[in-house]
Structure formats: C-alpha cells, structure tokens
Phi, psi and omega in degrees: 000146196266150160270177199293332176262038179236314167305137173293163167316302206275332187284356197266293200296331178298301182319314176255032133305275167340283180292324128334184181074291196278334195278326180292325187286325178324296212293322184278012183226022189267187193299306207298318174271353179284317193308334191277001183224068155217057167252163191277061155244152181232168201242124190016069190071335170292132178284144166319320194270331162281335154297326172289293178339313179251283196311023164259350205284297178306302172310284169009267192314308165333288179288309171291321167343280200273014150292307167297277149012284185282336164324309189274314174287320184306297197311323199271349188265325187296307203267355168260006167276000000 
C-alpha cells in the first residue's frame, strides 16, 4: 500500500473529493436547506423542491462523473511510465 506521500498532488486532491462529495451531497439534503426550496411554488409545473432535488442530484453524478473521469486518465498516463 503506497503511502500518503507517494501520491501525487493532484490525484491526493481529486481522492479527497471523493470522499467529500456524498457527506456534502448528505448536507444539501438535510431540513434546512430542503426547507428554503419547499414552497408552494412551481416551476413549468414542477414543484420547487423536486427541481432542487434532481438538479442537486444531477450536478452530484456530474461531478463524480468527472472526477472518476479524471482518475482513470491520471491511473492511465501513470501506468505507461
């Protein structure tokens, strides 16, 4: 197992992204912030709190997305030295 100083910088900070990203998506789905968008307003029919939901949802998957994205290229450029 590599130690913390065998990783490179940018691939250490993409990793703790990772692991930040679902404890941030928890925090964006607790009362206090569901509460500011759970008003009787709609958006071309949509209630406000189901449009926050799946676009936090969406942005989410975006973001491990590309994150996973850059991992697998950083891991493929690492592994043809």
């Amino acid at each position: 197992m590599s130690q913390p100083e065998d990783i490179p910088r940018a691939r250490k900070r993409r990793y703790d992204g990772a692991v930040i990203l679902p404890i941030f998506a928890a925090m964006l789905i607790l009362p206090p912030f569901v509460g500011l968008f759970a008003v009787p307003v709609t958006v071309f029919g949509i209630p406000l709190i189901v449009l926050w939901l799946f676009g936090q949802w969406l942005v989410l998957i975006a973001i491990a997305r590309r994150l996973a994205h850059l991992d697998r290229k950083s891991t493929r450029l690492n592994s043809s030295h």
